[in-house]
Short mmCIF file of the C-alpha atoms (twelve columns), coordinates in Angstrom:
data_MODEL
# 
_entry.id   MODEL 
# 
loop_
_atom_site.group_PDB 
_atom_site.id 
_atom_site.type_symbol 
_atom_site.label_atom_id 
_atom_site.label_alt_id 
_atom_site.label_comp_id 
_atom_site.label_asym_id 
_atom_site.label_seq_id 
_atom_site.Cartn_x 
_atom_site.Cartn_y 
_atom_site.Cartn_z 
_atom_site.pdbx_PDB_model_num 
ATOM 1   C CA . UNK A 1   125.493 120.665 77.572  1 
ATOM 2   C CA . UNK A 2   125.783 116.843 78.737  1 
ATOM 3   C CA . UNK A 3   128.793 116.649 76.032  1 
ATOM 4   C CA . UNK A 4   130.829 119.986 77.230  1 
ATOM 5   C CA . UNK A 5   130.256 117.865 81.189  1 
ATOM 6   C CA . UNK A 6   131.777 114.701 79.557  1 
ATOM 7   C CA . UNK A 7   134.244 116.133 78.181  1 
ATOM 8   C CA . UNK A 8   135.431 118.242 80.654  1 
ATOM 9   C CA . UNK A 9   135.839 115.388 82.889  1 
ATOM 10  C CA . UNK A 10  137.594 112.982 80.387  1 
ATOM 11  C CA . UNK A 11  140.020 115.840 80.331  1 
ATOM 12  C CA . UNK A 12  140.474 116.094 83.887  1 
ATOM 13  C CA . UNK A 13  141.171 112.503 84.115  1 
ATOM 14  C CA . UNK A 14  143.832 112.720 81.517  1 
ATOM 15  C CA . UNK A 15  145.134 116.037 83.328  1 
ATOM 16  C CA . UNK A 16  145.274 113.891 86.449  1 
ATOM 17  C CA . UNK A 17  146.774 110.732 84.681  1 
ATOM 18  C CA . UNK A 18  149.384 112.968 82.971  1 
ATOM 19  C CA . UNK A 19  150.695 114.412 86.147  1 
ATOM 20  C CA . UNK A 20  150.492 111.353 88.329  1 
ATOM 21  C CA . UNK A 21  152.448 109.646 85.631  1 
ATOM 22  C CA . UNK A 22  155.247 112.251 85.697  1 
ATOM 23  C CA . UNK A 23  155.426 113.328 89.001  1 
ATOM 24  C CA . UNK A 24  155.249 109.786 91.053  1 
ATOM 25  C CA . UNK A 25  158.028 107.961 89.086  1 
ATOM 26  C CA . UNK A 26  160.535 110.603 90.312  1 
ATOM 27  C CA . UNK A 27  159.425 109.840 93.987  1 
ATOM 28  C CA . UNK A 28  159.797 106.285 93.688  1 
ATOM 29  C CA . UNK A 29  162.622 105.755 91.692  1 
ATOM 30  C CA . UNK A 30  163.672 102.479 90.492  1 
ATOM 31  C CA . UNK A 31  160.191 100.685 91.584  1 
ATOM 32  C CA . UNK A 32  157.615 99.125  90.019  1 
ATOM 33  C CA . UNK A 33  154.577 101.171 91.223  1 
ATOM 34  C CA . UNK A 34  151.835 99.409  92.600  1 
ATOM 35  C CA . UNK A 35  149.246 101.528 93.504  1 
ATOM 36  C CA . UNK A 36  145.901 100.400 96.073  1 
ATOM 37  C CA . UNK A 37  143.529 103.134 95.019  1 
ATOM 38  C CA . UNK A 38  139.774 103.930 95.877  1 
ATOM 39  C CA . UNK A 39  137.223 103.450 93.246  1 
ATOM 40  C CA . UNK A 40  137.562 107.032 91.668  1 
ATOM 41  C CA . UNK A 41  141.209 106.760 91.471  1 
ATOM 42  C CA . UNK A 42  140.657 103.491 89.907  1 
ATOM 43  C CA . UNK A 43  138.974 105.094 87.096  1 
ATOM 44  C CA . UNK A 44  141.618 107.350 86.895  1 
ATOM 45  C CA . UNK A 45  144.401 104.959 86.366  1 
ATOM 46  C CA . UNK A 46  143.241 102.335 84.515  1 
ATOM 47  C CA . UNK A 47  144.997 103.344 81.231  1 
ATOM 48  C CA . UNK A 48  148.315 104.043 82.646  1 
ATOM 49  C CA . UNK A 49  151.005 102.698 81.513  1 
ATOM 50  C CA . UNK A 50  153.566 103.265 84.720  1 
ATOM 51  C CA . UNK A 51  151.455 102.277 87.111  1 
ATOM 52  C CA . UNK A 52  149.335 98.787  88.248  1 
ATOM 53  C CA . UNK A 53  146.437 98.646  90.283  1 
ATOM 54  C CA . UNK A 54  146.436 96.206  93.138  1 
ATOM 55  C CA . UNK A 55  143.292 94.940  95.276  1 
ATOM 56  C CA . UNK A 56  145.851 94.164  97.713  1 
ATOM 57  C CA . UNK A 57  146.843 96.851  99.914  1 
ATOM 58  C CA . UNK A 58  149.476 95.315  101.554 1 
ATOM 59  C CA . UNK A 59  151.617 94.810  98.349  1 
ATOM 60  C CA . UNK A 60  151.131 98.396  97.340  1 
ATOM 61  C CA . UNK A 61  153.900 100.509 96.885  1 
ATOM 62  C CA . UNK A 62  151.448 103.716 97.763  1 
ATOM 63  C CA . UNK A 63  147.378 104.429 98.202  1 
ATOM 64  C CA . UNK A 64  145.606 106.586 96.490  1 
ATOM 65  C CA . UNK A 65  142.230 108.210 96.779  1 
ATOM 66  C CA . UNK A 66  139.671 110.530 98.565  1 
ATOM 67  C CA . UNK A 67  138.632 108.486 101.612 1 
ATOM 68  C CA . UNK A 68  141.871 106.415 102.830 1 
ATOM 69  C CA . UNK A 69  141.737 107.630 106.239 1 
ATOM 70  C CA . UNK A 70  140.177 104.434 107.876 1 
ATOM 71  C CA . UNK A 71  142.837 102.127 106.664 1 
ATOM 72  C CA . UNK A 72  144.215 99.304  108.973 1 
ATOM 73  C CA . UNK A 73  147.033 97.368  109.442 1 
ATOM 74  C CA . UNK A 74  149.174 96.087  107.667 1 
ATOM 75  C CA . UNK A 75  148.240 99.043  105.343 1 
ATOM 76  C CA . UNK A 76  147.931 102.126 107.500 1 
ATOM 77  C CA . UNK A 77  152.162 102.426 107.136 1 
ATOM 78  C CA . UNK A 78  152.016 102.882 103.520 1 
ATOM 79  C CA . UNK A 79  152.580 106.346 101.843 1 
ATOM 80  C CA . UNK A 80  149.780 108.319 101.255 1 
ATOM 81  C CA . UNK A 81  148.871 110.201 97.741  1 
ATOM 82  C CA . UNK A 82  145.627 111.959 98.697  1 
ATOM 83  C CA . UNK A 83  142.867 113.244 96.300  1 
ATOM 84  C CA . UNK A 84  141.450 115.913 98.526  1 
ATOM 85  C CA . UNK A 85  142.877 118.511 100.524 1 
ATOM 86  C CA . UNK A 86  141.070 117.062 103.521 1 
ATOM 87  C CA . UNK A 87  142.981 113.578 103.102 1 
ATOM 88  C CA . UNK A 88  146.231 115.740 102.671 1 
ATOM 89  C CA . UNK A 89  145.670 117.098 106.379 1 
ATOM 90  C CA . UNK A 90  144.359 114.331 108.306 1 
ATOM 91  C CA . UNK A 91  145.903 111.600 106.873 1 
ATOM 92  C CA . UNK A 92  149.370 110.950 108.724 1 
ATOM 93  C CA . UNK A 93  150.990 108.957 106.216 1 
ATOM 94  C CA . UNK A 94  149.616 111.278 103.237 1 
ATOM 95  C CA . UNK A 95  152.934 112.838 101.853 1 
ATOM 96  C CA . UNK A 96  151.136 114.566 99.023  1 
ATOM 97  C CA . UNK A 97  148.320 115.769 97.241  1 
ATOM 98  C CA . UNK A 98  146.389 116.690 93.939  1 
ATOM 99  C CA . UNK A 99  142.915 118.081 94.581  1 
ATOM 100 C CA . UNK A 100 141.016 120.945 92.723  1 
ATOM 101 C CA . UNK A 101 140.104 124.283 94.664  1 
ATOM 102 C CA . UNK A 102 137.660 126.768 92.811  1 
ATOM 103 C CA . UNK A 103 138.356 125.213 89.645  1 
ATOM 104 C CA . UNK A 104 142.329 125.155 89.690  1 
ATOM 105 C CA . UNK A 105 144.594 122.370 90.336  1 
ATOM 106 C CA . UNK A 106 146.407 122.064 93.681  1 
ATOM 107 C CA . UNK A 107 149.682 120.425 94.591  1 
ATOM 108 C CA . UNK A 108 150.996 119.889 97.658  1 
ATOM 109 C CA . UNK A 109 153.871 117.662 99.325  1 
ATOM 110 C CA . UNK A 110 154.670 118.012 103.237 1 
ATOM 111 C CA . UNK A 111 158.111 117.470 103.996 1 
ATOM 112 C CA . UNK A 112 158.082 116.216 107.477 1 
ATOM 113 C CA . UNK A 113 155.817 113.061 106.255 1 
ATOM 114 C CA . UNK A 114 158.083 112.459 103.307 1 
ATOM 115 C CA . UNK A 115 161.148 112.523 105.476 1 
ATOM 116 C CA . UNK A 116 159.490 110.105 107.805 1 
ATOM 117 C CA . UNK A 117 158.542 107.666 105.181 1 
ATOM 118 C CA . UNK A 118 161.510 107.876 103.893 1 
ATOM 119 C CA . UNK A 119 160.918 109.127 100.759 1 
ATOM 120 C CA . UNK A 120 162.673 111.544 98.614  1 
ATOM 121 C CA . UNK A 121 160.805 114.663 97.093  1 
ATOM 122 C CA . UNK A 122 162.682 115.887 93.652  1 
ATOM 123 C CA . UNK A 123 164.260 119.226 93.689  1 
ATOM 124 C CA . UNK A 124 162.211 120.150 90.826  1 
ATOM 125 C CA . UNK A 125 158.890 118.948 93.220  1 
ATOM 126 C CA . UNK A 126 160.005 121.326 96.002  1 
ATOM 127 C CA . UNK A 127 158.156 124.221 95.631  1 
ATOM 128 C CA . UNK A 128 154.920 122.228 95.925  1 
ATOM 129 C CA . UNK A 129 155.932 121.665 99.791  1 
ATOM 130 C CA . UNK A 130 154.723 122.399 102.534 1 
# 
């Protein structure tokens, strides 16, 4: 049982990796991508190979996590990938999201925060907004 549970998750987190590493690139074109991420999403990305993990929010090119919602300045202008769906609403610089509902993986871009980032969502992204 404990090794179907391990499993499972090591495949999420590859899932997870996969996408983030094919999706993000084509919203930040032509930048290295520097990403200030909470301790899960840390986990998530530390075998990457497109993306580095900063401790320093401030030279981040985006955030990523759960929990990002108490962020100050001069972070709390930074573009937003959220983790939960929660994030994804409440978060006013969260432009995206990937989160899980009743087993299935979510997507989700709003287009208003995008445009006011000034950030460009792919055509082949657009049916994942909002």
């Amino acid at each position: 049982m404990l090794l179907v549970f391990c499993t499972t998750i090591f495949a999420n987190e590859n899932y997870e990796l996969k996408l983030y590493e094919k999706i993000l690139p084509l919203i930040f074109v032509n930048k290295p991508i520097l990403v200030y991420a909470d301790a899960q999403m840390k986990s998530v990305l530390k075998n990457s190979t497109v993306f580095e993990i900063t401790n320093e929010c401030n030279y981040a090119t985006l955030l990523m996590g759960k929990n990002l919602n108490n962020i100050e300045f001069p972070c709390n202008n930074k573009p937003i990938f959220s983790t939960s769906y929660r994030g994804f609403k409440n978060i006013p610089n969260s432009f995206g999201a990937f989160y899980w509902r009743k087993g299935r993986p979510q997507i989700k871009f709003d287009s208003k925060r995008i445009q006011k980032l000034h950030l460009k969502l792919p055509n082949s992204l657009k049916k994942y907004e909002k």
